[in-house]
C-alpha positions as CSV (number, residue, x, y, z in Angstrom):
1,X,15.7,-38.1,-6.4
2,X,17.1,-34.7,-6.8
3,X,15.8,-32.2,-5.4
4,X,15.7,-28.2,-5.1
5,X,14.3,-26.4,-2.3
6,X,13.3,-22.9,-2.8
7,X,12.7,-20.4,0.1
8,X,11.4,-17.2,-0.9
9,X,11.1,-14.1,1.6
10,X,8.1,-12.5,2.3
11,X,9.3,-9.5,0.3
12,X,9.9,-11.9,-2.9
13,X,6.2,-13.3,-3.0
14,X,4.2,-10.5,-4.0
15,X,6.5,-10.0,-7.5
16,X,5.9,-14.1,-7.4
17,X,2.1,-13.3,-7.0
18,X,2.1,-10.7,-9.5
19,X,4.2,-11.9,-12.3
20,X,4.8,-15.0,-14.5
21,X,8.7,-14.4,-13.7
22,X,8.8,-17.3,-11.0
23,X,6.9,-19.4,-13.2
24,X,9.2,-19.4,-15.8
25,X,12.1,-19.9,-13.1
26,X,10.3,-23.3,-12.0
27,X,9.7,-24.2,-15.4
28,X,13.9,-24.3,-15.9
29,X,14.5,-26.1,-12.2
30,X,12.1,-28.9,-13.5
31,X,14.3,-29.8,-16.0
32,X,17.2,-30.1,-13.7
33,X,15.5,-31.5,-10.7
34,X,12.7,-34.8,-10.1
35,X,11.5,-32.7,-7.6
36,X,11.2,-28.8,-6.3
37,X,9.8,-27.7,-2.8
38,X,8.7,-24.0,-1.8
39,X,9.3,-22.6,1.2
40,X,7.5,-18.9,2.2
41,X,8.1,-16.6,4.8
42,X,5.5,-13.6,5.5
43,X,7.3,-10.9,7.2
44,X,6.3,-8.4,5.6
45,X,2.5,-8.8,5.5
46,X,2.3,-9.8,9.2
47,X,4.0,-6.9,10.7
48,X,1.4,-4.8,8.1
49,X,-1.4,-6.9,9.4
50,X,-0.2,-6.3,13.2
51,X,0.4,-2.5,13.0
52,X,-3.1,-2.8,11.7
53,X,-4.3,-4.7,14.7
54,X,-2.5,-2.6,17.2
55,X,-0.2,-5.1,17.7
56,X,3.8,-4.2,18.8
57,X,6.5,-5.8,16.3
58,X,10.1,-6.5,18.0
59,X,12.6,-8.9,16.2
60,X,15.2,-9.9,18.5
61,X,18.6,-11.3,15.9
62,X,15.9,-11.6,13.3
63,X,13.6,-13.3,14.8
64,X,10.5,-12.0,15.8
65,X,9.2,-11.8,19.4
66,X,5.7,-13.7,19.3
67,X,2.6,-13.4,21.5
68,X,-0.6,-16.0,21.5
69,X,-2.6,-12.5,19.9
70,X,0.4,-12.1,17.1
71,X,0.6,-16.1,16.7
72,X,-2.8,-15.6,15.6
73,X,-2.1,-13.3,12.9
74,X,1.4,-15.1,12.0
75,X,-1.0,-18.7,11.3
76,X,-3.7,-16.3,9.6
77,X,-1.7,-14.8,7.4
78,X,0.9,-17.1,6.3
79,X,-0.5,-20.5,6.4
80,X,-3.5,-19.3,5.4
81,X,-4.0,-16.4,2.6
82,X,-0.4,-16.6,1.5
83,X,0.1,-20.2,1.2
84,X,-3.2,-20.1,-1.1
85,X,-2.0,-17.9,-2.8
86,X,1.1,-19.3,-3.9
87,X,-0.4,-22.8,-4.4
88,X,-3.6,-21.6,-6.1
89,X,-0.4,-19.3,-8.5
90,X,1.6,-22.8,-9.5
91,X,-1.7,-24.8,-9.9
92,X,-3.0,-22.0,-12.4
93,X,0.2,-21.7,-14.4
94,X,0.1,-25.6,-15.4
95,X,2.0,-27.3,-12.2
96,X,0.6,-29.6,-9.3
97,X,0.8,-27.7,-6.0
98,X,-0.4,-28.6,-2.6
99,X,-0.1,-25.9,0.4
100,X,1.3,-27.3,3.7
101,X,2.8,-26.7,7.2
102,X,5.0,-27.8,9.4
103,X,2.1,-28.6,11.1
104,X,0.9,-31.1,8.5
105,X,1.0,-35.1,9.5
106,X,3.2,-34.6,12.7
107,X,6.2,-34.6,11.3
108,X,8.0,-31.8,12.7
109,X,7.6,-30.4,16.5
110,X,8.4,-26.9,17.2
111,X,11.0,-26.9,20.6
112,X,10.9,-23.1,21.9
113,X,13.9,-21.3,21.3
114,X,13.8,-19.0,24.9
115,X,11.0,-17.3,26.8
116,X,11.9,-14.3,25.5
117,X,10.8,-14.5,21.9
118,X,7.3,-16.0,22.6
119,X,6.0,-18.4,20.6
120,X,9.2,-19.1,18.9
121,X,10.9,-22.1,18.2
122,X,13.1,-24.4,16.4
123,X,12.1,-27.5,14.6
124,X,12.7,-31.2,15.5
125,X,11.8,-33.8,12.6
126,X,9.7,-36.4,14.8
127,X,7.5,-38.3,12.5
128,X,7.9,-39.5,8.9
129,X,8.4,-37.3,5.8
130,X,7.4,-40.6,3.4
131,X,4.2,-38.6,2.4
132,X,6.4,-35.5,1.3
133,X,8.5,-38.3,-0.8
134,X,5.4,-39.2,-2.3
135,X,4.3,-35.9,-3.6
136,X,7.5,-35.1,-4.7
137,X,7.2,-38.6,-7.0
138,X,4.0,-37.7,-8.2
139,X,5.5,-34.2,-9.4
140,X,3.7,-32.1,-6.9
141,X,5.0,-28.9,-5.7
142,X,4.5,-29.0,-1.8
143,X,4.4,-25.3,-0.8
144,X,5.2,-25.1,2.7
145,X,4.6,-22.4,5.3
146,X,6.9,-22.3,8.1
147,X,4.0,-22.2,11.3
148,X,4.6,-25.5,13.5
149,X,3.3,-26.5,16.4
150,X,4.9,-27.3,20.0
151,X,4.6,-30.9,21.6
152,X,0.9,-29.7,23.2
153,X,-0.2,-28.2,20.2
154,X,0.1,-24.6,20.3
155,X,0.8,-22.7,17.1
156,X,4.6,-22.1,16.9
157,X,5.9,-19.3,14.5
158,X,9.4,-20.6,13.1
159,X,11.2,-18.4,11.1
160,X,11.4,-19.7,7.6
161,X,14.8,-19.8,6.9
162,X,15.0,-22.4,10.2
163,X,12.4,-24.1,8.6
164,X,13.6,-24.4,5.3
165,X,16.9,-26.1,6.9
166,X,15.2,-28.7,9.1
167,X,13.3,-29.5,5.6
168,X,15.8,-29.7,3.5
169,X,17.8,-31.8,5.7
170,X,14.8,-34.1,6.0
171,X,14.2,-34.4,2.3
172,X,18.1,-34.5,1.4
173,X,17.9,-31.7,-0.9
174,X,20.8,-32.0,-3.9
175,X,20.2,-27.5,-3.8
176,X,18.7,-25.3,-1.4
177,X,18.2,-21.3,-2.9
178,X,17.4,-18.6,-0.1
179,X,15.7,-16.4,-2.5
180,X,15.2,-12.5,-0.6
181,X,15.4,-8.8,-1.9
182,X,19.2,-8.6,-1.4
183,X,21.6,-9.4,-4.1
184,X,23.8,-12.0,-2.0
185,X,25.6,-11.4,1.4
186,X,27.4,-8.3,1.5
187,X,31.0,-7.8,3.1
188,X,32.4,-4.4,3.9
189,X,29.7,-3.6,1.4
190,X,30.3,-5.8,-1.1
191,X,28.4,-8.8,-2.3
192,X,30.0,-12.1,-1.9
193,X,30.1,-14.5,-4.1
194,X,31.3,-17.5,-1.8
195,X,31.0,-17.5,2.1
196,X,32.8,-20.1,4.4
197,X,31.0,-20.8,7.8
198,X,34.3,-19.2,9.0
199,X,34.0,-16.0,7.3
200,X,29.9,-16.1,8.4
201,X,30.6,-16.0,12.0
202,X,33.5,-13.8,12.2
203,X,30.8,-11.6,9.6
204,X,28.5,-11.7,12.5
205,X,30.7,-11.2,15.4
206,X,32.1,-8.0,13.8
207,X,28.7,-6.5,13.0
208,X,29.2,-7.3,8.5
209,X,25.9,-9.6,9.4
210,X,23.1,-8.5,11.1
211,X,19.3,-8.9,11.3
212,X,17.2,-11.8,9.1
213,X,20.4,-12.3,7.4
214,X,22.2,-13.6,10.6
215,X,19.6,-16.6,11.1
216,X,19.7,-16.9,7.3
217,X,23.5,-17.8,7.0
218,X,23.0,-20.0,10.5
219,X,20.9,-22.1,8.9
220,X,23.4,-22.4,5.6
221,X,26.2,-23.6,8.4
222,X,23.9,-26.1,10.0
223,X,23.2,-27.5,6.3
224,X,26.6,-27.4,6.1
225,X,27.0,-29.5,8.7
226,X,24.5,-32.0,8.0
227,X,26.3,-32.6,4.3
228,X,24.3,-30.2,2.0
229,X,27.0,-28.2,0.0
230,X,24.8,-26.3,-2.9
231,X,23.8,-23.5,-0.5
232,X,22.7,-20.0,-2.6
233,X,21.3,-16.2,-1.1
234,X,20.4,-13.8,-3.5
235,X,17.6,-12.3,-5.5
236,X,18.0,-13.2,-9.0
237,X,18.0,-17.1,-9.7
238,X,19.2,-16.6,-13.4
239,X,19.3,-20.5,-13.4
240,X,20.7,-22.3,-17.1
241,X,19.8,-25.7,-17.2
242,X,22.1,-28.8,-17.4
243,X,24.8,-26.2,-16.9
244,X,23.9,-25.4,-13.1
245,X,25.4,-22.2,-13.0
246,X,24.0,-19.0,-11.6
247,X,26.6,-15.6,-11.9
248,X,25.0,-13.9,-9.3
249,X,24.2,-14.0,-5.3
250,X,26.4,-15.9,-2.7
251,X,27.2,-19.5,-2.9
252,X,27.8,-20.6,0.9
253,X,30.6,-23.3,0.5
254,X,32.5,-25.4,3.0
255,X,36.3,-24.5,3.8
256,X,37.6,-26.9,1.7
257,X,36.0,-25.7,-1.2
258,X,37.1,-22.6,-0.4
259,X,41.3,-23.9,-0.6
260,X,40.2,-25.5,-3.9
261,X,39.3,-22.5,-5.7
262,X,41.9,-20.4,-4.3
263,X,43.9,-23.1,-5.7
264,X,42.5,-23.9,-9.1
265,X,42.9,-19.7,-10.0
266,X,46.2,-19.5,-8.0
């Protein structure tokens, strides 16, 4: 089955909320793919929603710092009014959606990433993703929030970019597409069309990378890794069918890609 996953930023699901542009977008990735998969992050609405509760906001490299009281809000706002949102959205506009977490069926266990960050952590595929297999066959849209939970239970806040790599690993995605409010990775202030895991460390070594972007392009290298090659960042998925081709945004290739294109227009 091929499939496309697409992770959209917190910033990207209000215009995916307010217009019918996304649903159009979906429309075209159906005829290319047996299956598509939604990932969501919430940043933006829980650090409105904490501000309104009193509550501090700190990101450490992108992530954000997490205490029990903004876990609550994290799980409250994400999993819950967002991921309605988005499901009740596809499920109006003609498609089969079904809301989820990583929290859903045990199949992913959140490992804390250090004691610094709170309630933060990584996810470990522990448990069987059959039933995700089986939506996708029955042409549901699983729209996934990225709150997990830790091996006792507690509510974990993974950052959805993480989350959207240990998914798309799971469900051996054929195209994963890191939709945000940026055009693509910029270098020395200029987008980037391709990005080798080479150039994405040195990028954040020297300072080119910084913020959500840097756990962003280390989840691209770990997808890399793990044999997942259609990697795209950007903000515009200008997608034609059949053709696969998208002139815009960043694709994140591996380095011998990288020798074959500077071959093939040498």
């Amino acid at each position: 089955m091929k499939i496309a996953l697409v992770k959209i930023s917190g910033k990207t699901i209000s215009e995916f909320l307010s217009t019918d542009k996304w649903i159009e977008i979906f429309k075209k990735l159906k005829l290319e793919f047996n299956g598509i998969v939604l990932v969501h992050g919430a940043g933006k609405s829980i650090t409105e929603w904490s501000e309104k509760l009193g509550l501090e906001t700190e990101f450490v490299n992108g992530q954000r710092v997490t205490t029990k009281e903004q876990m609550e809000v994290v799980a409250a706002v994400q999993a819950g009014v967002l991921n309605s949102q988005l499901t009740a959205k596809l499920n109006s506009s003609g498609f089969k959606a079904a809301g989820h977490s990583g929290i859903d069926h045990g199949s992913f266990v959140a490992n804390y990433f250090n004691e610094n960050l709170g309630y933060v952590g990584k996810p470990e595929l522990v448990g069987s993703i059959d039933w995700i297999n089986d939506l996708l066959a029955g042409q549901v849209i699983p729209v996934f929030s990225s709150v997990c939970a830790d091996t006792g239970g507690n509510l974990m806040n993974v950052n959805a970019d993480v989350f959207a790599e240990s998914l798309a690993a799971a469900i051996k995605a054929d195209t994963i597409f890191f939709v945000s409010d940026v055009e693509g990775v910029k270098i020395n202030n200029s987008v980037r069309t391709t990005l080798t895991e080479e150039e994405i460390t040195t990028g954040i070594v020297n300072g080119d990378i910084t913020d959500g972007m840097i756990p962003k392009l280390q989840s691209c290298i770990q997808l890399l890794k793990k044999g997942i090659n259609k990697i795209w960042i950007g903000a515009q998925i200008n997608y034609q069918p059949k053709i696969s081709i998208i002139n815009s945004g960043t694709w994140i290739i591996n380095q011998d890609e990288k020798q074959y294109e500077l071959h093939r227009t040498a």
